[in-house]
C-alpha positions as CSV (number, residue, x, y, z in Angstrom):
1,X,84.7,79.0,93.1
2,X,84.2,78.4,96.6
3,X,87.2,79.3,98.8
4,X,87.5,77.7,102.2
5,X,88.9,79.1,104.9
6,X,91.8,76.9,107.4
7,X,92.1,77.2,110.8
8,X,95.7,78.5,111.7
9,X,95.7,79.4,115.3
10,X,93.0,78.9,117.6
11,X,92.7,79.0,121.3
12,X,92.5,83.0,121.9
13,X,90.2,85.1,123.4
14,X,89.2,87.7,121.0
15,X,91.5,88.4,118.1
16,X,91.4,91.6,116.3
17,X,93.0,94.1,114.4
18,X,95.1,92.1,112.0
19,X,97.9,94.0,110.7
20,X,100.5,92.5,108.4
21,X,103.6,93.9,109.1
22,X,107.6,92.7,108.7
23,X,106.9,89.3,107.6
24,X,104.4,88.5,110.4
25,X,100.4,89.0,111.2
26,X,100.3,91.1,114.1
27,X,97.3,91.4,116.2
28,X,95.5,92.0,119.3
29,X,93.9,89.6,121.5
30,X,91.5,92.2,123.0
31,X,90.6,90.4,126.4
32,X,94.1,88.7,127.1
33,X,95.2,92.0,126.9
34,X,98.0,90.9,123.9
35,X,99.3,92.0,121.1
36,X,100.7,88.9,119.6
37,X,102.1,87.8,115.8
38,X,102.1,84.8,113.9
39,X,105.1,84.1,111.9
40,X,105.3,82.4,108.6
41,X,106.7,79.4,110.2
42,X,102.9,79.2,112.0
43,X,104.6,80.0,115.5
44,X,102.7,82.7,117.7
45,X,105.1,85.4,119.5
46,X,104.0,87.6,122.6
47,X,104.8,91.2,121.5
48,X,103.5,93.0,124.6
49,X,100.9,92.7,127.5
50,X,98.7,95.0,129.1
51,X,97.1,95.8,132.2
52,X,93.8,96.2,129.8
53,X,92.1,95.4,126.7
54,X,93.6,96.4,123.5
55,X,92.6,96.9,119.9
56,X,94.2,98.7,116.6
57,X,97.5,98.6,116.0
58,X,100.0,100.5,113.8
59,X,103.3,102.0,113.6
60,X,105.1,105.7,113.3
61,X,107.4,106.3,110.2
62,X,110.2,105.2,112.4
63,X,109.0,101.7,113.3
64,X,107.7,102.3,116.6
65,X,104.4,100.1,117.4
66,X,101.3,102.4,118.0
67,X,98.4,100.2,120.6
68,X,94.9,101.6,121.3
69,X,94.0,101.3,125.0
70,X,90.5,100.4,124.8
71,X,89.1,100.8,128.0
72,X,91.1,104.4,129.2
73,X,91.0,105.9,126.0
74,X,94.4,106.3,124.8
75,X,96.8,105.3,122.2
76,X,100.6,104.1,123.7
77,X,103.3,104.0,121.9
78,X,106.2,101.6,121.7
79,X,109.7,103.3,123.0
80,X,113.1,101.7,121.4
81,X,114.1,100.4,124.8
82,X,110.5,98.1,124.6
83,X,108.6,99.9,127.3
84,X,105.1,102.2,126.5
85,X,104.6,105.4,126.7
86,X,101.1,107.8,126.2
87,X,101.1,108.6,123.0
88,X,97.5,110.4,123.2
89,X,94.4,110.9,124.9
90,X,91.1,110.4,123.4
91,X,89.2,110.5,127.0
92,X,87.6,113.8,125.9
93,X,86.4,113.0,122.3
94,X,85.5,109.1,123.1
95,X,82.2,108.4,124.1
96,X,82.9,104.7,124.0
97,X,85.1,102.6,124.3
98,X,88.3,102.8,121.8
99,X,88.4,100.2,118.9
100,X,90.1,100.4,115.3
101,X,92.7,102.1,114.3
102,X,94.5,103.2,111.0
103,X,97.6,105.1,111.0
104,X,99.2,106.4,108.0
105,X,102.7,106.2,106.6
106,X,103.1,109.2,107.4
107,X,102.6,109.1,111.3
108,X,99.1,110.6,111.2
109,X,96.4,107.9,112.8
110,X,92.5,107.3,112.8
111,X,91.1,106.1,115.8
112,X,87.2,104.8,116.5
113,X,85.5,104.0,119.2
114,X,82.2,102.6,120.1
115,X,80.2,105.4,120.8
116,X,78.5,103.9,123.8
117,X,78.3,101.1,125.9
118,X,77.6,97.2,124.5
119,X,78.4,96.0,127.7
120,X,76.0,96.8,129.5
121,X,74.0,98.0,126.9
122,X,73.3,101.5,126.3
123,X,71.2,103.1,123.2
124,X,73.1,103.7,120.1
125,X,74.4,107.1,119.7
126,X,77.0,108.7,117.0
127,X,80.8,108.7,118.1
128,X,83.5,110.8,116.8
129,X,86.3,109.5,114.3
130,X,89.4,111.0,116.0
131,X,92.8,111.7,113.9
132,X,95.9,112.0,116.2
133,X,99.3,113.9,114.5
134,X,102.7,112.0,114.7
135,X,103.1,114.1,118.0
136,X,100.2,113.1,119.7
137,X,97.8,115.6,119.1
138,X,94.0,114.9,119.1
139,X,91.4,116.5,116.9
140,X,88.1,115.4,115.6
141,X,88.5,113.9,111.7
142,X,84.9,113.4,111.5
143,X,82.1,114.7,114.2
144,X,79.4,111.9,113.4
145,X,80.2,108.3,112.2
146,X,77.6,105.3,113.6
147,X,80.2,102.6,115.2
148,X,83.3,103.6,113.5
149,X,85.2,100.5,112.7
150,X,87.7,98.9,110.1
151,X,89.5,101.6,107.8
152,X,91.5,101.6,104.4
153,X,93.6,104.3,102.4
154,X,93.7,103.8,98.7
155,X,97.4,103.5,97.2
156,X,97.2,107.0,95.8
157,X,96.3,108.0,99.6
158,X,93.6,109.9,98.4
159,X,90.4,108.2,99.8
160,X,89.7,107.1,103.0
161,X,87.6,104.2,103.6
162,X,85.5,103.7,106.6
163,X,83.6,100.7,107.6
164,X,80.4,102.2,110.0
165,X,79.3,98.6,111.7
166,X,76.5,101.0,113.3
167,X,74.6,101.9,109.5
168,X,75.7,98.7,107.9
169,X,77.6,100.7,105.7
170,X,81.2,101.9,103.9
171,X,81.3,105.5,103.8
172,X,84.3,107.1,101.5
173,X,86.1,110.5,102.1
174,X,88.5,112.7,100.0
175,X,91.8,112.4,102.1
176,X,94.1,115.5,102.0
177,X,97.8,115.2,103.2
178,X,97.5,117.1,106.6
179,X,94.7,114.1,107.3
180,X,91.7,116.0,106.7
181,X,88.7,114.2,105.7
182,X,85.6,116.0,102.8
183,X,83.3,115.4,100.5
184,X,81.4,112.2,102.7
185,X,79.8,109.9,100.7
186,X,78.2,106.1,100.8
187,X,80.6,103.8,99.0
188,X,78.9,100.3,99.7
189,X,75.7,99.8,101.4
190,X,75.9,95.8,102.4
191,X,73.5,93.4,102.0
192,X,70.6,92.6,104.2
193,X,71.9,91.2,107.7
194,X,75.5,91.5,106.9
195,X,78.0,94.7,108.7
196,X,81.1,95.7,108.0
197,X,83.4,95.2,110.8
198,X,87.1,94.9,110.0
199,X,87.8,95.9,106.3
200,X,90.9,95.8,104.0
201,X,91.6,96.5,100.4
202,X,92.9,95.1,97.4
203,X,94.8,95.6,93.8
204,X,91.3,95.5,92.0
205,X,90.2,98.6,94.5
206,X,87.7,96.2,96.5
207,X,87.0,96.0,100.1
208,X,87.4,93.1,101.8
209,X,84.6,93.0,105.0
210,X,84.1,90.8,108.0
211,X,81.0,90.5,108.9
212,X,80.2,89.3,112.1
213,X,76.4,89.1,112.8
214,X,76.1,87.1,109.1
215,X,79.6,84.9,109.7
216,X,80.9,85.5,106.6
217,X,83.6,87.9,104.9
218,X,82.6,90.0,101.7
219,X,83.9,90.8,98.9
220,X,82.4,94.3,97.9
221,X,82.6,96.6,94.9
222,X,82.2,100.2,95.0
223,X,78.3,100.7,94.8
224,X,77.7,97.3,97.1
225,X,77.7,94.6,94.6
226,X,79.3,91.5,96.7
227,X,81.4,89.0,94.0
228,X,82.4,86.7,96.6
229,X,81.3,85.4,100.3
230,X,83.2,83.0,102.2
231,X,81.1,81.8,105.3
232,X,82.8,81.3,109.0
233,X,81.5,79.0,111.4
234,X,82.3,82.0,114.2
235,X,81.3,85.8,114.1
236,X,83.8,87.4,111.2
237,X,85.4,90.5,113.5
238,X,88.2,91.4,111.0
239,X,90.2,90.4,108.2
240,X,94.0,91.1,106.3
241,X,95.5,90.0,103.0
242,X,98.7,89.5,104.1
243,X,101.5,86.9,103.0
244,X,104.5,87.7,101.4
245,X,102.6,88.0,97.9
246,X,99.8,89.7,100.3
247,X,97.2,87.5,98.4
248,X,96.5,85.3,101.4
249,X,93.4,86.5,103.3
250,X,93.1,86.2,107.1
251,X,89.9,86.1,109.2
252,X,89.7,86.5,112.9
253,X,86.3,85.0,114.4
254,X,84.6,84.7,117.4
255,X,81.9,83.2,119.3
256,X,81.1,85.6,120.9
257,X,81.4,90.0,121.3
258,X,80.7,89.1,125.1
259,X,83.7,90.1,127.0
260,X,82.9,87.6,130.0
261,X,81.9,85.1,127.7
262,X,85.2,85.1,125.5
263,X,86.9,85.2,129.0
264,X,85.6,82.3,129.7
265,X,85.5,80.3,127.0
266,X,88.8,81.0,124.8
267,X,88.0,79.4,121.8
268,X,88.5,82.2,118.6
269,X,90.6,81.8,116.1
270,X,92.6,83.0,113.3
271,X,91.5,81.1,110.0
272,X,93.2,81.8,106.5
273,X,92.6,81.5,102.9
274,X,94.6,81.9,99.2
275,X,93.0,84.7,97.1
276,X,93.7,85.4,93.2
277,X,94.1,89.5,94.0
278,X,97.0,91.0,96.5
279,X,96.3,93.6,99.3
280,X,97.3,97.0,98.7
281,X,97.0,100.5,100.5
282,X,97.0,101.2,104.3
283,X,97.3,99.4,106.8
């Protein structure tokens, strides 16, 4: 079967980190410096704007939002009376700019970033994969990860899935309950041309990837056999099962990675599709 994917909002600049969360799709329009959610209903809600570009989102245990500053390197936090607050500093572990983010039920949160610059373009060098405690401390989860990007826990909250855009790979780790990560390993290589960007997981334990430079999301089995593609007209930057029955699949594309370009020309979107298996896991 070939599943095709609907346009459901269009008209942003760059939409990323889909989160699904209270009955809505949150996410971050990185370059209109938004987090923003759809509802059900197909309306689009401002949740907060910033005086910068933002990425991964999440909350704490106690339902306030979490909001990676790309740009100065931090992660602010939602207070109860609406207004942000630091919640941590990655300035000295971030040699690029900040991008994903997963945080755990528990509080505890992953945080990439680039590594170095795209724009302008620098060479490719390792980054860091930070982990930041429910009180804001910062400490280094992993020392060297290639473009550190989409990440997934599995139910049991055992392994930790990591989707490293740089080595076209997902690499899997033994997750421990303080957040320590062990016993690195390759979980998918992906095909020829395609990397993983945003990821999620399902009830059948398979990794759901955008893939931007082939414009296409993946379905992917442990060991990298892909059982289903579903091609996007734009780059694929990230993807969510959400839904109330979490078995409908969005997509946010792009023309473009090009911040003045998106700028200028706001034309990505959020597309969605029905899928046979529910999300499960974090986030």
């Amino acid at each position: 079967m070939t599943r095709k994917l609907e346009t459901i909002l269009d008209n942003l600049v760059f939409g990323e980190g889909p989160r699904w969360h209270d009955g809505a799709l949150y996410f971050s329009d990185i370059y209109a410096n938004e987090v923003a959610r759809l509802l059900l209903d197909g309306s689009r809600e401002s949740v907060a704007t910033f005086p910068g570009p933002v990425s991964g989102l999440g909350w704490l245990p106690d339902g306030r939002m979490l909001v990676v500053s790309m740009y100065d390197k931090k992660v602010m936090r939602r207070e109860t009376d609406g207004s942000f607050v630091v919640h941590a500093d990655l300035s000295a572990l971030a040699t690029g700019h900040l991008n994903d983010m997963l945080v755990r039920d528990d509080g505890i949160a992953f945080v990439g970033n680039f590594g170095f610059s795209l724009y302008p373009p620098e060479d490719p060098r390792s980054a860091v994969l930070a982990r930041v405690m429910p009180d804001g401390t910062v400490s280094i989860a992993e020392e060297e990860t290639y473009f550190p990007n989409g990440m997934v826990i599995t139910p049991d909250g055992k392994t930790f899935i990591l989707a490293e855009s740089g080595a076209a790979c997902l690499t899997a780790f033994d997750l421990a309950a303080d957040g320590t990560l062990s016993n690195r390993r390759e979980w998918a290589e992906l095909p020829a041309g395609a990397v993983p960007d945003g990821i999620c997981l399902d009830a059948e334990g398979l990794v759901w990837a955008a893939s931007p430079y082939s414009s296409e999301v993946l379905r992917i089995c442990e060991g990298g056999e892909v059982v289903e593609r579903i091609a996007t007209e734009q780059l694929a930057v990230a993807c969510m099962l959400g839904g109330e029955d979490r078995k409908t699949l969005y997509v946010c594309t792009a023309q473009s990675t090009d911040p003045a370009l998106c700028i200028g020309s706001p034309t990505a979107r959020i597309l969605a599709a029905r899928v046979d298996v529910p999300g499960v896991g974090q986030p």
